[in-house]
MMTF fields as JSON, N, C-alpha, C and O atoms, coordinates in Angstrom:
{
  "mmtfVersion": "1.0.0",
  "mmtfProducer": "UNKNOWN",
  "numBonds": 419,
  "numAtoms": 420,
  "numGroups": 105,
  "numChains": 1,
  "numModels": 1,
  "chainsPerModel": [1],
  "groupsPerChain": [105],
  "chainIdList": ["A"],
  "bondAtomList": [4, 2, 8, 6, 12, 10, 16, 14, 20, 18, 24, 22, 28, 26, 32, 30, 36, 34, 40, 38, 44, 42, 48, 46, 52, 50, 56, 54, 60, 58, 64, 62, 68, 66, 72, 70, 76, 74, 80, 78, 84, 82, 88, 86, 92, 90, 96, 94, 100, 98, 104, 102, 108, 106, 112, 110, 116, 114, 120, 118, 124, 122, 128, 126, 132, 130, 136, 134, 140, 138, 144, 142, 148, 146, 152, 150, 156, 154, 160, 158, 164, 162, 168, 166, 172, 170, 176, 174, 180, 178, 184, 182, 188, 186, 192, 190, 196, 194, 200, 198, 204, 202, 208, 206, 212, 210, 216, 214, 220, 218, 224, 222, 228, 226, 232, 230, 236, 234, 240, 238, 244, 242, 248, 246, 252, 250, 256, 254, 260, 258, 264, 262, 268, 266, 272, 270, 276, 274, 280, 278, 284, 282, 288, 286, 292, 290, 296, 294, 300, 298, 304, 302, 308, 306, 312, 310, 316, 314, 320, 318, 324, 322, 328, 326, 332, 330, 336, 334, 340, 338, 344, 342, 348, 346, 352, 350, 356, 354, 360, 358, 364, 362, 368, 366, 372, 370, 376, 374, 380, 378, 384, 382, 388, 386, 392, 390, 396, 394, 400, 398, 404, 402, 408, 406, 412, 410, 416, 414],
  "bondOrderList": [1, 1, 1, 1, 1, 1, 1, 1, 1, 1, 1, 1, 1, 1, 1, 1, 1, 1, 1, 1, 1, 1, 1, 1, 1, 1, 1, 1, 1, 1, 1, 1, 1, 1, 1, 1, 1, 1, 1, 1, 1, 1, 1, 1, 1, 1, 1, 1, 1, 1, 1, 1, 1, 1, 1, 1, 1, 1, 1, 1, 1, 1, 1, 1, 1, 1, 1, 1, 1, 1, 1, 1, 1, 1, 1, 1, 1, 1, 1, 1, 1, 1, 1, 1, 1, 1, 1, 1, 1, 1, 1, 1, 1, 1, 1, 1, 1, 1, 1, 1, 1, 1, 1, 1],
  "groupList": [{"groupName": "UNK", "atomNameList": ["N", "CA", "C", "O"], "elementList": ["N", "C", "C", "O"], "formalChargeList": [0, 0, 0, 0], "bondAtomList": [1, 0, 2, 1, 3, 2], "bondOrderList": [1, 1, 2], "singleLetterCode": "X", "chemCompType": "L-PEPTIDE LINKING"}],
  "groupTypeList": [0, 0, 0, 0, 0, 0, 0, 0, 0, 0, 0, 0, 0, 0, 0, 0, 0, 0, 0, 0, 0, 0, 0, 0, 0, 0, 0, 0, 0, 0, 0, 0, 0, 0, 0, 0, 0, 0, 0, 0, 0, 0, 0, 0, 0, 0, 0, 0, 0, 0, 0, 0, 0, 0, 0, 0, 0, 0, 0, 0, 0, 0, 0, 0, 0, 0, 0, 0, 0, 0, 0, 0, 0, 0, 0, 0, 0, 0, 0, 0, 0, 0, 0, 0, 0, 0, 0, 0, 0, 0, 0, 0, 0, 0, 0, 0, 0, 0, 0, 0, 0, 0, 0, 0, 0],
  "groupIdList": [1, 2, 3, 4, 5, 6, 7, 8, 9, 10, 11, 12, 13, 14, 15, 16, 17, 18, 19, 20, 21, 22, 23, 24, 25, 26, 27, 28, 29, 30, 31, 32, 33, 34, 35, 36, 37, 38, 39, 40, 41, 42, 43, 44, 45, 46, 47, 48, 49, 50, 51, 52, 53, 54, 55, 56, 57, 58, 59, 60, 61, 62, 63, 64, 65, 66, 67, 68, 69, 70, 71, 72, 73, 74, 75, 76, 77, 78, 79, 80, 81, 82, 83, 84, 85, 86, 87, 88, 89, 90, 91, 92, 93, 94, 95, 96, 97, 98, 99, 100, 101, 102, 103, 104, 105],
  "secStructList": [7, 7, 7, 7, 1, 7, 7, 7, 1, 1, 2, 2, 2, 2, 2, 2, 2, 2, 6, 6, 6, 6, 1, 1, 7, 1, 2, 2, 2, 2, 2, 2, 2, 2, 2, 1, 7, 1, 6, 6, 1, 1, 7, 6, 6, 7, 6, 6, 1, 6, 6, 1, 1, 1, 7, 3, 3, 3, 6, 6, 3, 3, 3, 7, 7, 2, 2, 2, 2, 2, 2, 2, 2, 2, 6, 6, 6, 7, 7, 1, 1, 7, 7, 7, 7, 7, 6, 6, 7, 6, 6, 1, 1, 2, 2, 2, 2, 2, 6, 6, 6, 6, 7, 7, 7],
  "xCoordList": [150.059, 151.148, 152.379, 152.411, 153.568, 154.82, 155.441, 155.23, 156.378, 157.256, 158.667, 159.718, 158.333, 159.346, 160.79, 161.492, 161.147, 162.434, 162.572, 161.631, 163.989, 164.236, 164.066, 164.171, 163.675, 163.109, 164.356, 165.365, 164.43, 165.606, 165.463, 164.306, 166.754, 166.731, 166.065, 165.548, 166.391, 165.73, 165.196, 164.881, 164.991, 164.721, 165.928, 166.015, 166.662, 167.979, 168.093, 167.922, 168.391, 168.148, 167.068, 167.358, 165.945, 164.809, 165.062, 164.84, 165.606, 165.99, 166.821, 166.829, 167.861, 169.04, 168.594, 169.488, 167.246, 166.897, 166.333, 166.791, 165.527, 164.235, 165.52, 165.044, 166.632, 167.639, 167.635, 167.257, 168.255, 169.06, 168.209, 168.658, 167.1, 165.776, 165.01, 164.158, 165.851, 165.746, 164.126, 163.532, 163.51, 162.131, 162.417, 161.867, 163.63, 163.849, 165.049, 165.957, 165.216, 166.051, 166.462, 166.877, 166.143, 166.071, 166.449, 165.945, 167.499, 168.014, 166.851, 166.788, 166.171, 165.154, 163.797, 163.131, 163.943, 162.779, 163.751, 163.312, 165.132, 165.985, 165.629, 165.233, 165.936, 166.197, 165.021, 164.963, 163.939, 162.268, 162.399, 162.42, 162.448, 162.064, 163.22, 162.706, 164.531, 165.505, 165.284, 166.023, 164.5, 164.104, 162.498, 162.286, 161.96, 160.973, 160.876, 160.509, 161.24, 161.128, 159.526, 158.552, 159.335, 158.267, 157.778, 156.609, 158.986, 158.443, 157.447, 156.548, 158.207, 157.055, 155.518, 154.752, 155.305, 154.03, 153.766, 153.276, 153.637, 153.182, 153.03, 153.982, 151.971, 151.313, 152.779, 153.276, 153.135, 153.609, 153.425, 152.368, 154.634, 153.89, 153.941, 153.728, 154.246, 153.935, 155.062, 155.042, 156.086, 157.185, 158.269, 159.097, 157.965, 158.803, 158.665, 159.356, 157.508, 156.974, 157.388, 157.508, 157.662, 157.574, 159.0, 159.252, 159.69, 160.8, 160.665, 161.529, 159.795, 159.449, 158.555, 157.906, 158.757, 158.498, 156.657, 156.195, 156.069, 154.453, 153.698, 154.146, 152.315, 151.516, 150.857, 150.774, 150.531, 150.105, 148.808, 148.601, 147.46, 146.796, 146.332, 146.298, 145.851, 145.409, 144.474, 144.679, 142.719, 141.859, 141.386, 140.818, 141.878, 141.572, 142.904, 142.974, 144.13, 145.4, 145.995, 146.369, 145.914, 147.105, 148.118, 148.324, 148.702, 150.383, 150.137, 149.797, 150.305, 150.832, 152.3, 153.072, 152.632, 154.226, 154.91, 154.564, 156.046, 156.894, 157.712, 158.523, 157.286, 157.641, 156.371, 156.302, 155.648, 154.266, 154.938, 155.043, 155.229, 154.753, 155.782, 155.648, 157.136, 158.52, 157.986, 158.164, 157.453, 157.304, 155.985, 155.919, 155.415, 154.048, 154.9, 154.254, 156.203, 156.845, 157.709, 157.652, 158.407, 159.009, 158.394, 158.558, 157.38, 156.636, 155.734, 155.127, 155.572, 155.208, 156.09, 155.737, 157.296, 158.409, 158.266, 158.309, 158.165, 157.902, 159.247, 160.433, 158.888, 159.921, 159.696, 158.755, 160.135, 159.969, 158.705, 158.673, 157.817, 157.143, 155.467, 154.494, 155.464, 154.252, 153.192, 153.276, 152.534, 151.299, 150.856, 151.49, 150.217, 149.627, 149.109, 149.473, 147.468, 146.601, 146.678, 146.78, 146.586, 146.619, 145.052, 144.8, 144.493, 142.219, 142.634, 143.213, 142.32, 142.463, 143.975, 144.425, 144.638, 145.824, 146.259, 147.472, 145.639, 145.363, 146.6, 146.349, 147.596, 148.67, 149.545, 150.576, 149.28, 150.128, 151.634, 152.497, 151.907, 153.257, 153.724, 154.754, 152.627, 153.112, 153.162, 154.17, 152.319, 152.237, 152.926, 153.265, 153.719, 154.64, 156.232, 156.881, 156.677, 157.38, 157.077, 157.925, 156.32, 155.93, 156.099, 156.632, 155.75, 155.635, 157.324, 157.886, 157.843, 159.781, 160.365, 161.257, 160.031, 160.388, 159.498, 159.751, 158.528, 157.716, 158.656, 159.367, 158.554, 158.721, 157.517, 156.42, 157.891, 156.768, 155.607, 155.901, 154.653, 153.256, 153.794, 153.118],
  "yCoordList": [221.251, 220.784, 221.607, 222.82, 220.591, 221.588, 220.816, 219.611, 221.608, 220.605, 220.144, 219.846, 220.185, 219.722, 219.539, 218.552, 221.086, 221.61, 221.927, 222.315, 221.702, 222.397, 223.561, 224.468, 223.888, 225.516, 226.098, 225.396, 227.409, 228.306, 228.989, 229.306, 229.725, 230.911, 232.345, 233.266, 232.015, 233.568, 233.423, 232.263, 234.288, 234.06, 233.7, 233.326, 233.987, 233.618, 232.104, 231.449, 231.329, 230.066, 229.56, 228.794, 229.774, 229.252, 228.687, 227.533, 229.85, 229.76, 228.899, 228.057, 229.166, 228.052, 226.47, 225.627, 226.026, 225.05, 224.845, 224.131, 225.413, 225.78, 225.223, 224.315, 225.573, 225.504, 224.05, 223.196, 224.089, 222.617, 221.551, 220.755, 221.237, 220.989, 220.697, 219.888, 221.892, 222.061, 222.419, 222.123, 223.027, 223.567, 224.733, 224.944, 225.621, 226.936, 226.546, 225.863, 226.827, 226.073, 226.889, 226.559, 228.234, 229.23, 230.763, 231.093, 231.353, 232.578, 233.65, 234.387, 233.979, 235.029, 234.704, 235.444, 233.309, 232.618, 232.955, 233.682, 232.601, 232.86, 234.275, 234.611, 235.174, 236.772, 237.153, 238.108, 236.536, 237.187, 236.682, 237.425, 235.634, 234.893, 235.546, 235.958, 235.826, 236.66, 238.426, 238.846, 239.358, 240.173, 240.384, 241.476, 239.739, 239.927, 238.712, 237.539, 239.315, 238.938, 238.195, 238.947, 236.753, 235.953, 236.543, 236.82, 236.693, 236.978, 238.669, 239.023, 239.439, 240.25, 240.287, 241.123, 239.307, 238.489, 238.127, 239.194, 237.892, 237.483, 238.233, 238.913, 238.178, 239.24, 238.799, 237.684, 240.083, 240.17, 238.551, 238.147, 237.961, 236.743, 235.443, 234.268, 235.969, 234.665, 234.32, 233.385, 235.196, 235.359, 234.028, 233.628, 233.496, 232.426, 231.215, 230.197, 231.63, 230.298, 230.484, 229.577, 232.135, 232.289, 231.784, 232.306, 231.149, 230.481, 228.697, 227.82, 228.665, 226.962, 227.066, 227.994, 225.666, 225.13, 224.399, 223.264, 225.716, 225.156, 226.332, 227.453, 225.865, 226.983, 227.855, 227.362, 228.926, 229.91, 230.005, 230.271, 229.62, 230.901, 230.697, 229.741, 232.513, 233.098, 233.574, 233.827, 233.934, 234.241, 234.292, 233.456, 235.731, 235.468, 235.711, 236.179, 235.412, 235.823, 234.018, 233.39, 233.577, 232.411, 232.569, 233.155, 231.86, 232.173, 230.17, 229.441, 229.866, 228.455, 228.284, 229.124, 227.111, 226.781, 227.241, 227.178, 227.762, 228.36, 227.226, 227.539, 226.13, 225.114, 225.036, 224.823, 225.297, 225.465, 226.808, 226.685, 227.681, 229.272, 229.102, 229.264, 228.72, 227.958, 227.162, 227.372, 226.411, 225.447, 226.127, 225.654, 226.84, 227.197, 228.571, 229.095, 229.335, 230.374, 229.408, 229.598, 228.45, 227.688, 227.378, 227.905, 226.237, 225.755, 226.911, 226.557, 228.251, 229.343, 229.806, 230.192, 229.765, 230.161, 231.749, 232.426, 232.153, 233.296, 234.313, 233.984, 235.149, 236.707, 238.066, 238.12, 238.916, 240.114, 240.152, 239.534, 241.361, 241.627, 240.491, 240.943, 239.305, 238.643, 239.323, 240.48, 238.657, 239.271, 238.314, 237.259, 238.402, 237.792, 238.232, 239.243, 236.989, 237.54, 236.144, 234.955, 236.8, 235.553, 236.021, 236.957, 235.247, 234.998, 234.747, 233.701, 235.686, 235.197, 235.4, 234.52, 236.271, 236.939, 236.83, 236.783, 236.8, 236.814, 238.142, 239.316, 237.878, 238.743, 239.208, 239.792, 239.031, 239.67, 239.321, 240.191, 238.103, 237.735, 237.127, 237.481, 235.739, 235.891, 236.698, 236.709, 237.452, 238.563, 239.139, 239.387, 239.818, 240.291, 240.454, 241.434, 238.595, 238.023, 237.935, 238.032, 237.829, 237.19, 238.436, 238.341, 239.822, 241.025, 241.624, 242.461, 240.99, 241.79, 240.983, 241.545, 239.743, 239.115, 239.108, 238.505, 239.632, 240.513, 241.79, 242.028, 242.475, 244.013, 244.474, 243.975, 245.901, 247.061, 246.323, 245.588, 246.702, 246.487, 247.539, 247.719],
  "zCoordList": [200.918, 200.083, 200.409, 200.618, 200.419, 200.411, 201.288, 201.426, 202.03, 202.915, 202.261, 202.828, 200.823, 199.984, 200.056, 199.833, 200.53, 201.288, 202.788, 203.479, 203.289, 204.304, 204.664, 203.838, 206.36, 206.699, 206.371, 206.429, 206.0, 206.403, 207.06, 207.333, 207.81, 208.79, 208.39, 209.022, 206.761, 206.083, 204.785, 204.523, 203.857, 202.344, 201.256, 200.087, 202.184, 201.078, 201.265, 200.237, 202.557, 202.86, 202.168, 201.249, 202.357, 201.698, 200.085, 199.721, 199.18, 197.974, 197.746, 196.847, 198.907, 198.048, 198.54, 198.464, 199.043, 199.261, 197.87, 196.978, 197.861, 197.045, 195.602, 194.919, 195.264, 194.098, 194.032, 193.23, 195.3, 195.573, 195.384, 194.56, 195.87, 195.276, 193.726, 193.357, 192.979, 191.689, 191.536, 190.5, 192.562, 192.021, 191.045, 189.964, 191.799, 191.466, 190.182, 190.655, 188.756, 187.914, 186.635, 185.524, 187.316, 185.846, 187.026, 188.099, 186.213, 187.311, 186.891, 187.875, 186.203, 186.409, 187.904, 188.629, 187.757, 189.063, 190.017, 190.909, 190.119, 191.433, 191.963, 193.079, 190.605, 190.894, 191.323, 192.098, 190.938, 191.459, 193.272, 194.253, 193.235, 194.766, 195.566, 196.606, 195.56, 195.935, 196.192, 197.083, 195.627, 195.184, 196.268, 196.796, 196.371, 197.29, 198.826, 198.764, 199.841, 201.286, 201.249, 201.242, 201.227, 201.948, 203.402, 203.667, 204.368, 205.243, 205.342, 206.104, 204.083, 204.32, 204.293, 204.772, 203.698, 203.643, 204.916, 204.548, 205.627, 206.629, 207.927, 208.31, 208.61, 209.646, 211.041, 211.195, 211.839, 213.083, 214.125, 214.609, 214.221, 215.297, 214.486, 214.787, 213.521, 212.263, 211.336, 210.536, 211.527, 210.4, 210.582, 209.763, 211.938, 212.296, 211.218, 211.159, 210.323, 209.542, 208.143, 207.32, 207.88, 206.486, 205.886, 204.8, 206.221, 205.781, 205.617, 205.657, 205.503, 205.491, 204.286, 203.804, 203.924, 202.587, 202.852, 202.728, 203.246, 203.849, 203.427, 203.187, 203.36, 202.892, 204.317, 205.442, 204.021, 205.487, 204.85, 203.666, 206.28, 205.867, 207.314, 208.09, 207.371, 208.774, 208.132, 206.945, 208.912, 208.254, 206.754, 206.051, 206.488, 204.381, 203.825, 202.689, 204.584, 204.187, 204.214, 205.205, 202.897, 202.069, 201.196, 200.132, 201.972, 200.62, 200.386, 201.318, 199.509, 199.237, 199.158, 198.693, 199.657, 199.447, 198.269, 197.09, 198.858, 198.165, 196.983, 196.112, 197.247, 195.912, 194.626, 193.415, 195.553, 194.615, 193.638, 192.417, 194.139, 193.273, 192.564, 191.351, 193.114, 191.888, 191.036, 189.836, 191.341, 190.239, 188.915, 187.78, 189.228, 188.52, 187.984, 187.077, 188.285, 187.956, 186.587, 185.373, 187.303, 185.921, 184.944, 183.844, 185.261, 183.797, 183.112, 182.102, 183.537, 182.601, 181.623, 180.509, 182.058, 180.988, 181.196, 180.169, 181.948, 182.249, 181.398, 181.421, 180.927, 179.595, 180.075, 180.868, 179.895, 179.632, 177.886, 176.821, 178.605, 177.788, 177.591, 176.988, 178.111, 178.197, 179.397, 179.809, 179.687, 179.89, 181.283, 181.278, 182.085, 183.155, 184.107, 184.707, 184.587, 185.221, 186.221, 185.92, 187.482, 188.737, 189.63, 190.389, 189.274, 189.194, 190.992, 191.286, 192.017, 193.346, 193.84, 194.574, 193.569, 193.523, 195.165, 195.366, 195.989, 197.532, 198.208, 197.939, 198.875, 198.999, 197.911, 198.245, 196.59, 195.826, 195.993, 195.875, 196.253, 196.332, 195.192, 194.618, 194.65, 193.424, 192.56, 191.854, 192.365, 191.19, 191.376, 190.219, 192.11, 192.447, 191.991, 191.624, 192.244, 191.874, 189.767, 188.88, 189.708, 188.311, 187.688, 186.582, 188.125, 187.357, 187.602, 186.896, 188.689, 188.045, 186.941, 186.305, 186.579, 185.104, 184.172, 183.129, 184.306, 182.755, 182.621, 181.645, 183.624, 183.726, 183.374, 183.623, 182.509, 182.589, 181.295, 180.352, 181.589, 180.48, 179.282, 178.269]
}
């Protein structure tokens, strides 16, 4: 799944697809997905991909589309101060993202 949006050259591109799109529709989801590099996710050799609107996986390493994790970041309503557990967390990208708009426990 995914594809949704146009590739970008970088993560900032990505986003302002990802906007334009209207997956991304709330500035705390902007500031998270802005705030952490996709491509750091992704192994040496491979980064050419992490700007596209597609899911990766190489061996036991999956990221799902970056419209996927927008859209499942929006309809949480995600605050400061709530609570969340991601069952199969894989690279820690969403959680990641999801834990700079909780903030601290």
């Amino acid at each position: 799944m995914g594809g949704a949006v146009s590739a970008g050259e970088d993560n900032d591109d990505l986003i302002d697809n990802l906007k334009e799109a209207q997956y991304i529709r709330t500035e705390s989801v902007e500031q998270a997905f802005r705030a952490i590099d996709r491509g750091d996710y992704y192994l040496e050799g491979y980064r050419d991909n992490a700007y596209k609107d597609l899911a990766w996986k190489h061996g036991n390493i999956h990221l799902s589309a970056p419209c996927i994790y927008s859209e499942v970041m929006e309809a949480l309503k995600l605050q400061p101060g709530l609570s969340f557990l991601n069952l199969g967390s894989g690279t820690g990208y969403l959680s990641t993202m999801v834990g700079l708009i909780l903030g601290n426990y």
